[in-house]
C-alpha positions in Angstrom: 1.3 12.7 -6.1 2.7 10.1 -8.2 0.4 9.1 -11.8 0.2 5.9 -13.7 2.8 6.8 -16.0 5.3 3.8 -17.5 7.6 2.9 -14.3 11.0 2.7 -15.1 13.5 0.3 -13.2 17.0 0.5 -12.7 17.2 -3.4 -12.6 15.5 -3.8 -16.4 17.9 -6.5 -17.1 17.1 -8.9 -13.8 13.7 -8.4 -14.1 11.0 -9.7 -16.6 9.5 -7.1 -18.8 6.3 -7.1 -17.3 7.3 -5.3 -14.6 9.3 -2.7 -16.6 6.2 -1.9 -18.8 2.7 -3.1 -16.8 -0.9 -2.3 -18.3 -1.8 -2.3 -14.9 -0.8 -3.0 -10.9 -1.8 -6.6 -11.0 1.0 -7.0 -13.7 4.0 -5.7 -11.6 3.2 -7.9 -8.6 3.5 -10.7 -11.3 6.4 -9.1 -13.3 8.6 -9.1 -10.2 7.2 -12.5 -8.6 8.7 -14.0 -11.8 12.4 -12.6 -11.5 15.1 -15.0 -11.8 16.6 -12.8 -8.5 16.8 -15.0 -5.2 15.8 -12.1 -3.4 13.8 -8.7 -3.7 14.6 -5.4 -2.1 12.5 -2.8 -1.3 13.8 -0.7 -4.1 12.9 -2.9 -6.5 9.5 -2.9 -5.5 9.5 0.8 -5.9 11.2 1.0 -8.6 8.7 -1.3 -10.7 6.5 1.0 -9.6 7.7 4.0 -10.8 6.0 7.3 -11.3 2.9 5.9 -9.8 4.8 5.4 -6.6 2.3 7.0 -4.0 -1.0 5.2 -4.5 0.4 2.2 -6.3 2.8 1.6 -3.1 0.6 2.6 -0.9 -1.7 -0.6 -2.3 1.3 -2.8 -2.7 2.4 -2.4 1.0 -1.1 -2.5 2.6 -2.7 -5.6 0.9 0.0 -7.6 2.8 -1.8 -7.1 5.7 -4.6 -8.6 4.5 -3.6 -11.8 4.2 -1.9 -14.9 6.1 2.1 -14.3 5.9 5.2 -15.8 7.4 5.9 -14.0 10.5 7.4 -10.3 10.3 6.0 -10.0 6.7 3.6 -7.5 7.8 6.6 -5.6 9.9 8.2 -5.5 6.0 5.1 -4.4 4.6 4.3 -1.8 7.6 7.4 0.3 7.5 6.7 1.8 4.0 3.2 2.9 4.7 4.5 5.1 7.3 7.1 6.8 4.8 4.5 6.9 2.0 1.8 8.2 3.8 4.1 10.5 5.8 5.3 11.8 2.2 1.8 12.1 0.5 1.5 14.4 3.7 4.0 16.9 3.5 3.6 16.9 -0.3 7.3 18.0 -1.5 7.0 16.6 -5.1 8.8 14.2 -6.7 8.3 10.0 -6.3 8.4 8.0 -3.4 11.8 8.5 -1.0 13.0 5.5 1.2 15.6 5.5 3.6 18.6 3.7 2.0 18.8 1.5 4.6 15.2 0.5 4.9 15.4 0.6 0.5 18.2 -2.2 0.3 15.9 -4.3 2.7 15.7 -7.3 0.8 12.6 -10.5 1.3 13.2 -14.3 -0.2 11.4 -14.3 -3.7 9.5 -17.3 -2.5 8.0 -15.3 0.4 6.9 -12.4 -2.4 5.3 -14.2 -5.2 3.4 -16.1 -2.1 2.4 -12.7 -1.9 2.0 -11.9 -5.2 -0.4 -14.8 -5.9 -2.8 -14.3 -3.2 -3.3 -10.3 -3.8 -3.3 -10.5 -7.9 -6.4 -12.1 -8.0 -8.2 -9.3 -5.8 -6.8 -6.8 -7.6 -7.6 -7.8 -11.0 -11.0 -7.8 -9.6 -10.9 -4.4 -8.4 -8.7 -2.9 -11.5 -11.8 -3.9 -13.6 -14.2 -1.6 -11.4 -11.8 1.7 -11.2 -11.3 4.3 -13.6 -10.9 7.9 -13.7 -13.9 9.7 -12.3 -16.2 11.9 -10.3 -14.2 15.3 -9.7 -10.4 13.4 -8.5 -9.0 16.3 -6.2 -6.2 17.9 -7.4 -5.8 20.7 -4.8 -2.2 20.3 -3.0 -4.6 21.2 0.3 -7.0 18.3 -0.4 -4.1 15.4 -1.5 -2.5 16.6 2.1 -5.2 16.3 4.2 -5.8 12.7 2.2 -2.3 12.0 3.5 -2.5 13.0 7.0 -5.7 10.4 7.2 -3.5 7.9 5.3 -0.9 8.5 7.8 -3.7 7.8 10.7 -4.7 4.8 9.0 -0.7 3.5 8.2 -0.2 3.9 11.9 -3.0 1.8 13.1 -1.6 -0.7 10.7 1.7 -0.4 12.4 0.3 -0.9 15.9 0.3 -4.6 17.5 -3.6 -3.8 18.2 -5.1 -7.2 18.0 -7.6 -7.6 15.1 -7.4 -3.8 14.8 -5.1 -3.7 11.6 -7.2 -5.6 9.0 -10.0 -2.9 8.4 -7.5 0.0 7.8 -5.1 -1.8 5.5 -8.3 -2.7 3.4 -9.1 1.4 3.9 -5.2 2.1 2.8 -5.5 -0.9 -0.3 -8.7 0.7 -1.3 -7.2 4.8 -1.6 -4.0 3.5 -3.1 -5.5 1.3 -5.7 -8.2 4.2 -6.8 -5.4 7.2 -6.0 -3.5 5.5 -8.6 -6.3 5.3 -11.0 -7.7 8.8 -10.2 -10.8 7.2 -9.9 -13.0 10.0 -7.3 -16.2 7.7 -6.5 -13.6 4.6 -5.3 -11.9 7.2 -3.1 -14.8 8.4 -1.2 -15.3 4.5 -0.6 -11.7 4.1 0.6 -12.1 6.8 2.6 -15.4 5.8 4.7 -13.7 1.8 4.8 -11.0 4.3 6.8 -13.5 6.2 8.8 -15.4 3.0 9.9 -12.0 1.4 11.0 -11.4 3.8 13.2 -14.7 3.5 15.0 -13.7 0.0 14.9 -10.2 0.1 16.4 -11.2 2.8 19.1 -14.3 0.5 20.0 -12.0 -2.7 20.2 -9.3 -0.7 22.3 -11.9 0.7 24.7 -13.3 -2.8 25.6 -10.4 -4.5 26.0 -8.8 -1.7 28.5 -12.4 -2.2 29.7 -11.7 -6.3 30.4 -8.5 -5.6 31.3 -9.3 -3.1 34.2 -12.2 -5.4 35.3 -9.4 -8.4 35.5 -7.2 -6.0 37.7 
């Protein structure tokens, strides 16, 4: 899994400084919201990100969720959880791989640094709570089996299941932002926010099949 090493970008010279060199997440979203670019792919995203790629993108791309969005955002957003969760789970080394296709996707700079400004204030919050701590796995067995319930979690996020994807993307925002930090205790949390979502999503699922069958 990736670490919070400097991120490197092969796009230094579009993009401001901050996010070439960040002290922390918070200041990539704003490095990149701040690029003179008209647009922002995909791979520039992950590419700010760097060697951190796994639990930094796996925050970056769940916290849209979260929040109020033009239309599709989330559909933007979605797509990449499934490849970084599905990539945390089979574990192959090396940083985060998109698709080419799905890489070059590019959104409107306006749409981002909305973004950007609504999720840096949370996670400025948060980045002042975790920290490395409290035995962070490092088993290839146990950052597998973290992925596979990432993966659970990224597809619940993925599903049009009304109301049912706000709980897990706060579970996935939660293990990414305390992956990246190697911070033990805050992943435990993430992973029980996950735990309880589920319960949440099956409950909501079952009573609405429930009302629906009642109906027919």
């Amino acid at each position: 899994m990736g670490t919070a090493d400097t991120p490197q970008t092969g796009n230094d010279k579009d993009l401001p400084q901050a996010a070439c060199a960040p002290a922390s997440l918070s200041d990539i979203l704003g490095g990149l919201s701040e690029t003179e670019k008209s647009h922002l792919s995909v791979r520039d995203m992950t590419e700010a990100l760097g060697e951190r790629s796994f639990g930094a993108s796996l925050a970056v791309f769940a916290l849209p969720n979260l929040m109020p969005l033009p239309p599709g955002s989330t559909i933007v957003f979605g797509i990449p959880l499934l490849f970084v969760t599905w990539q945390m789970t089979v574990n192959t080394g090396g940083g985060l791989r998109l698709p080419e296709r799905f890489a070059n996707y590019r959104i409107e700079r306006e749409t981002f640094a909305a973004f950007a400004g609504r999720a840096i204030p949370y996670l400025r919050f948060f980045e002042r709570w975790v920290r490395p701590r409290f035995g962070f796995p490092q088993r290839r067995l146990a950052e597998r089996m973290l992925g596979a319930f990432a993966l659970m979690l990224a597809t619940v996020v993925f599903l049009p299941i009304p109301l049912g994807n706000w709980l897990p993307a706060l579970a996935l925002a939660i293990i990414g932002l305390t992956l990246s930090a190697r911070d033990g205790l805050g992943l435990i949390a993430g992973v029980f926010v996950g735990i309880l979502s589920m319960f949440v999503v099956a409950g909501t699922v079952l009573a609405t099949g429930a009302a629906i069958a009642y109906i027919l």
